[in-house]
C-alpha positions as CSV (number, residue, x, y, z in Angstrom):
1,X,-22.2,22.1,41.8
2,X,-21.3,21.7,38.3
3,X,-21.1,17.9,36.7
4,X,-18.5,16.6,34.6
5,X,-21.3,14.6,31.9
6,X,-18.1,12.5,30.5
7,X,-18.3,9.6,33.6
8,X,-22.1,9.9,32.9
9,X,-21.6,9.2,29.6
10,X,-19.2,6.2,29.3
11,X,-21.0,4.8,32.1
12,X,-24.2,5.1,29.8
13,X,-22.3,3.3,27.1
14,X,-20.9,0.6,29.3
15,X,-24.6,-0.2,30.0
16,X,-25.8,-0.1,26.4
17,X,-21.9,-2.1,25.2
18,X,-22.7,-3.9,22.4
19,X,-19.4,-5.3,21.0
20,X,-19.6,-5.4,17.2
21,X,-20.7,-1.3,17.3
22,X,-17.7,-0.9,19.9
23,X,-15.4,-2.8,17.0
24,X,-17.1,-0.7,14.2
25,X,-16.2,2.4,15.6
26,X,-12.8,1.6,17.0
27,X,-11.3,4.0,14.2
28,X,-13.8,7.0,15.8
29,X,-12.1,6.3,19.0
30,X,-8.4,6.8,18.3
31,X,-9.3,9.9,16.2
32,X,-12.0,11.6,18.3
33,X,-9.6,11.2,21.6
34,X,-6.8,12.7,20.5
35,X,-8.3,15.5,18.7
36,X,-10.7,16.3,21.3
37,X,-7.9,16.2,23.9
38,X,-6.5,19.5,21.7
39,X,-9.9,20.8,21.7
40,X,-10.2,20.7,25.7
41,X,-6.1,21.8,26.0
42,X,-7.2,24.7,23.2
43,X,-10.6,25.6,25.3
44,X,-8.7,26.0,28.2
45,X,-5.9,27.9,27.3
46,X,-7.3,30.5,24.6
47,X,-10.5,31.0,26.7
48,X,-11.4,32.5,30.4
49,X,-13.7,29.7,30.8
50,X,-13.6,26.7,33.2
51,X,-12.7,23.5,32.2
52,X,-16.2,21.9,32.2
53,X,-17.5,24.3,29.3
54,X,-15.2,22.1,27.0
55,X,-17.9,19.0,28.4
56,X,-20.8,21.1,28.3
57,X,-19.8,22.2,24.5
58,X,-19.1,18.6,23.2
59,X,-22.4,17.7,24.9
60,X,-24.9,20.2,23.8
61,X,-23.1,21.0,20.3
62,X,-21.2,18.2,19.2
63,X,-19.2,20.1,16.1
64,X,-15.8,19.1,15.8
65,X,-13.7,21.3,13.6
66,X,-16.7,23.9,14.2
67,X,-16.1,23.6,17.8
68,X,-11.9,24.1,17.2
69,X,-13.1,27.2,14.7
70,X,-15.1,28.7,17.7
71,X,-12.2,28.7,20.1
72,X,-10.4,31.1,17.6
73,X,-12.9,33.4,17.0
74,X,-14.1,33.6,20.3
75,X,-10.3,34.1,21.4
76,X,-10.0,36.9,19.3
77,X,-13.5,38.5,20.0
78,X,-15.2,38.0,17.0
79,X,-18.6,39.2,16.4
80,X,-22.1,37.0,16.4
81,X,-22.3,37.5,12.5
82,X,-19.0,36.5,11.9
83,X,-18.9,32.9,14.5
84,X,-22.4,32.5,12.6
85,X,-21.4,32.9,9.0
86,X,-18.0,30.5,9.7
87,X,-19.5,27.8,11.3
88,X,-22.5,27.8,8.9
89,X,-20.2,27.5,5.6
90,X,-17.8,25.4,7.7
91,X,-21.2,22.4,8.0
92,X,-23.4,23.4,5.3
93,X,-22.1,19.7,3.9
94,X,-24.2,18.5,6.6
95,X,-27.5,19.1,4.7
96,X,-26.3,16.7,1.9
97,X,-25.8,13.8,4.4
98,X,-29.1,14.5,5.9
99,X,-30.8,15.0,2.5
100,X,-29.3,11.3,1.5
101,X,-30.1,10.0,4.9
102,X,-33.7,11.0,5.1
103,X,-35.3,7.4,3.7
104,X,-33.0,5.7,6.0
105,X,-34.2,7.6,9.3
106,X,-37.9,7.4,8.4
107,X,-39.4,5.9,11.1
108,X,-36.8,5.8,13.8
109,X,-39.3,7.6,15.9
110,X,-37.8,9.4,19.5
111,X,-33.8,8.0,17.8
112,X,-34.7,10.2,14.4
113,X,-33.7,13.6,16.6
114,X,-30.8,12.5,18.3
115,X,-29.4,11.1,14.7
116,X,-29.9,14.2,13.2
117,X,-28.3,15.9,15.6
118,X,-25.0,13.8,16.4
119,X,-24.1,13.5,12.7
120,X,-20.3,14.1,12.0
121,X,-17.8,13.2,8.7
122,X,-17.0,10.0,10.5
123,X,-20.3,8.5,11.7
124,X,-22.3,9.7,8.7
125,X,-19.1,7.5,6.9
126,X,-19.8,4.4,9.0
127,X,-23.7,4.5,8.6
128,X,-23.3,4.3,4.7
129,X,-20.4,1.8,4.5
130,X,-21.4,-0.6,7.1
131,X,-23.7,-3.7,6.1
132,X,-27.6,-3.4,7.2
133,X,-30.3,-6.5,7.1
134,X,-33.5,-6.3,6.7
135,X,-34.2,-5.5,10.6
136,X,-35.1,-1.4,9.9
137,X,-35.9,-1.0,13.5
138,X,-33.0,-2.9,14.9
139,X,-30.6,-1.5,12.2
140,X,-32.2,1.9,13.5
141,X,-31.1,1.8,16.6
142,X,-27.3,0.3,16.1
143,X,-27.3,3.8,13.7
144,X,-28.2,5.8,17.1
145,X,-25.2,3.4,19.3
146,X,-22.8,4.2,16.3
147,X,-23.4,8.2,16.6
148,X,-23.8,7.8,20.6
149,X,-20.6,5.5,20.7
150,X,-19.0,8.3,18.8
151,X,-20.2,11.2,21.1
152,X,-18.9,9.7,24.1
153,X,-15.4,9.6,22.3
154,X,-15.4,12.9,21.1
155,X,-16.9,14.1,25.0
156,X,-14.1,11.7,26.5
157,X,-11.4,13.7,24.5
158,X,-12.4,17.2,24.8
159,X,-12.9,16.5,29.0
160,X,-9.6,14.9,29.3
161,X,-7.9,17.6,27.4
162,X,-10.1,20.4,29.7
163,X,-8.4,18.8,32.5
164,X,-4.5,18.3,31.3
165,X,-4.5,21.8,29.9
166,X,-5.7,23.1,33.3
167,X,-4.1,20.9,35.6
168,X,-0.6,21.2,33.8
169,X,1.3,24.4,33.8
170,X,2.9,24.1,30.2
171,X,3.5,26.8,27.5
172,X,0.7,26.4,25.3
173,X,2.0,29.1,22.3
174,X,1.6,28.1,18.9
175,X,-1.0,25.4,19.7
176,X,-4.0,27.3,18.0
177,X,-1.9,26.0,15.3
178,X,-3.8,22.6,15.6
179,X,-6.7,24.9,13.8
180,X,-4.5,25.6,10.7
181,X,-3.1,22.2,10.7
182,X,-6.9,20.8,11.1
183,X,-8.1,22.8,8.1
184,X,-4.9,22.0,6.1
185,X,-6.2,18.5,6.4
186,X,-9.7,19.1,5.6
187,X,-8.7,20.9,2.5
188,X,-6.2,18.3,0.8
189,X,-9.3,15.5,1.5
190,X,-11.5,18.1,-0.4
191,X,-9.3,18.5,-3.0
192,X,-8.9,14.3,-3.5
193,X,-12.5,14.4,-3.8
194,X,-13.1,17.1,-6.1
195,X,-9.7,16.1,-8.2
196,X,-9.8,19.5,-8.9
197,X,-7.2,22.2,-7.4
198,X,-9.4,25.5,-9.0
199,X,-12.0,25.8,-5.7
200,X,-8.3,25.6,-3.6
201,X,-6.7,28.8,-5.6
202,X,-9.9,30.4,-5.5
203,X,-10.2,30.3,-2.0
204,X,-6.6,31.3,-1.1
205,X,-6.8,34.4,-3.3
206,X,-10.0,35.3,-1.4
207,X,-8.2,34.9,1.3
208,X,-4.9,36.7,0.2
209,X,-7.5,39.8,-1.3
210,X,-9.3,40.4,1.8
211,X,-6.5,40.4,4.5
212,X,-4.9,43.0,2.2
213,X,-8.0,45.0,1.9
214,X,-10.6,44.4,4.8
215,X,-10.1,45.3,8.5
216,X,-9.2,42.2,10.4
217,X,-12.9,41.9,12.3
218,X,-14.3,41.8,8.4
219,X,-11.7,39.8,6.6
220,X,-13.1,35.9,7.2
221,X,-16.6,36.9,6.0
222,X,-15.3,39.0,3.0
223,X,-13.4,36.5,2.0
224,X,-15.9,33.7,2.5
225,X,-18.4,35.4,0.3
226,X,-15.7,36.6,-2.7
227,X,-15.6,33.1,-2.8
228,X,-18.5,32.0,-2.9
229,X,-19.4,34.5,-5.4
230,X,-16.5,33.7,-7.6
231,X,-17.6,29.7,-7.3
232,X,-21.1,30.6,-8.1
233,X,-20.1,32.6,-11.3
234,X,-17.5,29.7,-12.6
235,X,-20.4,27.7,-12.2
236,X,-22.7,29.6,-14.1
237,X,-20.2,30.2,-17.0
238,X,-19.8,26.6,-17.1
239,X,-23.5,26.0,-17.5
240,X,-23.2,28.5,-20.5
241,X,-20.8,26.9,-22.1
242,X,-22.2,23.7,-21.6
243,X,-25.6,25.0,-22.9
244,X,-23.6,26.7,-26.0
245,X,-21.8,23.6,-26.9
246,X,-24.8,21.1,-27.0
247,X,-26.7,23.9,-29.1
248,X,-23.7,24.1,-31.7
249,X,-23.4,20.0,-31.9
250,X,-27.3,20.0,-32.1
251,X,-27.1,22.9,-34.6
252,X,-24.4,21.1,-36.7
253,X,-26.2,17.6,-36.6
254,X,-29.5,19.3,-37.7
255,X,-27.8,21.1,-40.6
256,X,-26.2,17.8,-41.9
């Protein structure tokens, strides 16, 4: 007998409630639903699998967009390398949180593991924003009800979206489109960030090169590493410069 771990879960929660992490992560809760719900309707629908693996995923992976990405590879029978090489690039901005997290989590004993492992954009968000006292123990563990609180949200969505998209008979074409319009998303919130459109063009002409060149099994990989490779050598010709310029003004003040 298989067991739905989202009723284990919010009962869990309802027995560790504490209100003012419940009011903190309100803002979790009305994003993780929905979107999970089109995770569960997408896992359903693009994949032979039964509805529980949309728990059992949330549960034991816990990725978010990475999860949404997998559902589209996997639907069109994409290789190990290539779900491995996507999902990697797609989270690599996870080792900066952890990196500037690391002082805040020593110590946190059995919790340190299960913080590590259930931080997302949002929660890694609330655990730098929100107020901490001097407590590092108590503030500790209201980090580990923040990212649990936000787990049970996520697991909540993706179960009742299972569920809906295999209980209701409903033409589901064009909703692997949440994935594009996900990405869309994530990619105008880079680009506020950065203030800078290059990365953008860069990446769509990748893009653009390798679906006109590669075999479609070969194209997300190619076009992840032109990239990457054409990021890393703007970088490094920006270094040069940089290092040419302060030479000349160093040059110029010496010869005055």
């Amino acid at each position: 007998m298989v067991y739905d771990a989202s009723p284990l879960c919010i009962t869990v929660c309802l027995i560790v409630f504490n209100r003012s992490v419940f009011q903190l992560t309100l803002p979790v809760l009305f994003g993780y639903v929905p979107l999970g719900m089109a995770f569960g309707v997408l896992f359903v629908t693009q994949l032979d699998y039964p509805w529980w693996g949309a728990t059992l995923m949330s549960v034991a992976i816990y990725a978010g967009a990475g999860q949404i990405l997998a559902i589209s590879l996997l639907a069109a029978h994409a290789g190990l390398l290539e779900v491995f090489v996507a999902l990697f690039v797609l989270n690599a901005r996870h080792l900066f949180y952890g990196l500037s997290l690391l002082g805040r989590f020593r110590g946190a004993g059995w919790r340190k593991a299960y913080l590590i492992f259930g931080l997302t954009d949002e929660t890694y968000s609330l655990l730098t924003s929100r107020k901490r006292h001097d407590n590092g123990s108590d503030e500790q563990r209201k980090d580990a009800l923040i990212t649990f609180y936000n787990q049970c949200y996520w697991i909540l969505g993706s179960t009742l979206g299972a569920l809906l998209g295999r209980a209701v008979e409903f033409d589901s074409t064009g909703i692997e489109f949440a994935l594009v319009a996900l990405f869309i998303v994530l990619t105008i919130e880079q680009y506020k960030g950065l203030g800078e459109s290059l990365p953008v063009w860069i990446g769509a002409a990748s893009a653009g090169l390798c679906l006109a060149v590669l075999p479609a099994d070969q194209q997300l990989i190619g076009a992840v590493v032109v990239a990457t490779l054409t990021l890393l050598g703007h970088y490094r010709l920006n270094q040069r410069r940089t290092a040419a310029d302060d030479a000349h003004r160093n040059g110029g003040h010496s010869h005055g």
